[in-house]
Steps between C-alpha positions, in 0.01 A plus 500: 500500500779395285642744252592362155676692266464459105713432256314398130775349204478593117825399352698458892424920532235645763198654389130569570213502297180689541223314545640204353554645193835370379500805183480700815865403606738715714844352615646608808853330550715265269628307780202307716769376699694830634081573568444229715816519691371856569153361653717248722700747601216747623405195724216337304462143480266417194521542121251477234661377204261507203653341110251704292715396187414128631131579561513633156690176353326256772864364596747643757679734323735694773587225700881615497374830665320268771809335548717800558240695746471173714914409477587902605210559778291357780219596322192265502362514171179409346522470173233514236407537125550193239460196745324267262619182603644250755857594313439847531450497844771260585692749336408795682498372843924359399598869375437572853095600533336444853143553351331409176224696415234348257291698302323468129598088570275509832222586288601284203602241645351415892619174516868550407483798757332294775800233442705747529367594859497122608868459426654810590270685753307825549828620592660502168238528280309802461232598340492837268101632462552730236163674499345781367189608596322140624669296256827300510691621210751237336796518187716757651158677570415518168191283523175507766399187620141401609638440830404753793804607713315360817383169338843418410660595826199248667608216298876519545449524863299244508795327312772599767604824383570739744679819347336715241682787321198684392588778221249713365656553103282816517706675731842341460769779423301765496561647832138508582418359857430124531172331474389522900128415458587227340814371742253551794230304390748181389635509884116535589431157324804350530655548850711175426685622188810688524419776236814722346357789332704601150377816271507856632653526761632867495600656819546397883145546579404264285704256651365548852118503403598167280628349877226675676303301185633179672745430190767249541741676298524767223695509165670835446604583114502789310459728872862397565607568132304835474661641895116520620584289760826459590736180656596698798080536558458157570709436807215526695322192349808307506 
């Protein structure tokens, strides 16, 4: 299972939110950069890079931070939050991105994503289910859609998807345990998908029953921030 550490932007600082709840704000380090050299040099390989000013704004809005991570590491970063358009993404993917994850537009807008998929592959382009409950949730998770988190991940499959970073907004930041139940029965029903599970995720254990789970990866935030778990932890799952 691959092991993706977090790192969320509001105004090129790391912080966290609770439950998605951006007047529920802490900031952890000034410098995302001197943070993600830290994650490279503990021997991990992945970053989640989330512009929650620019899923705020619907534009890129820390693209120079994006730059600097991927021009001072070997980090292979996903990066997510404000990718609106074919400029956007263009955009993202020169700063240096390896991934672009789609979220609030793969609801809005299908066909833009699915053109998306054709031209660039499942390999770069991601797709974020923000859910809550059994509903996608879109605008920085500020609004529910009437699509169910399964219905959605059925139709971008069926599309050419093939990696899903599933993040339950209930349980992001708050140190909680991730949603299992609900991890299991998405590899259940779709053996084909490559599911990352993002939201929870609090302590080691959790991180083996998520692989016993059959995840393809897991995104570690505020755990790392907070010391529950800690980098030198996670040489075993490297």
């Amino acid at each position: 299972m691959e092991i993706i550490p977090a790192i969320d932007l509001i105004n090129g600082q790391c912080v966290r939110l609770s439950a998605g709840d951006f007047s529920r704000q802490t900031t952890y380090d000034t410098d995302p950069v001197s943070v993600a050299q830290r994650f490279a040099d503990a021997g991990l390989r992945r970053l989640h890079l989330v512009d929650l000013d620019g899923a705020r704004a619907g534009h890129p809005i820390n693209l120079s931070v994006l730059e600097s991570i991927a021009s001072k590491t070997a980090l292979e970063i996903d990066a997510g939050g404000g990718i609106q358009t074919a400029e956007a993404l263009a955009q993202v993917l020169q700063a240096g991105a390896a991934h672009a994850t789609a979220g609030s537009l793969a609801v809005r807008e299908p066909a833009t994503v699915q053109a998306w998929l054709a031209q660039h592959g499942a390999d770069t382009i991601f797709i974020g289910a923000d859910f809550r409950g059994e509903y996608i949730l879109v605008n920085a998770w500020a609004d529910q859609s009437t699509l169910t988190l399964s219905g959605f991940i059925a139709s971008y499959l069926s599309a050419g998807a093939s990696t899903f970073i599933c993040t339950d907004v209930s349980k992001d930041g708050l140190l909680q345990g991730p949603s299992l139940a609900t991890y299991r029965q998405l590899v259940a029903e779709f053996p084909a998908a490559r599911f990352v599970a993002s939201g929870g995720v609090t302590t080691i254990a959790d991180l083996e029953a998520l692989a016993e789970a059959g995840m393809y990866g897991a995104i570690i935030g505020k755990a790392l921030y907070e010391g529950t778990i800690v980098l030198p932890d996670l040489l075993p799952f490297l």
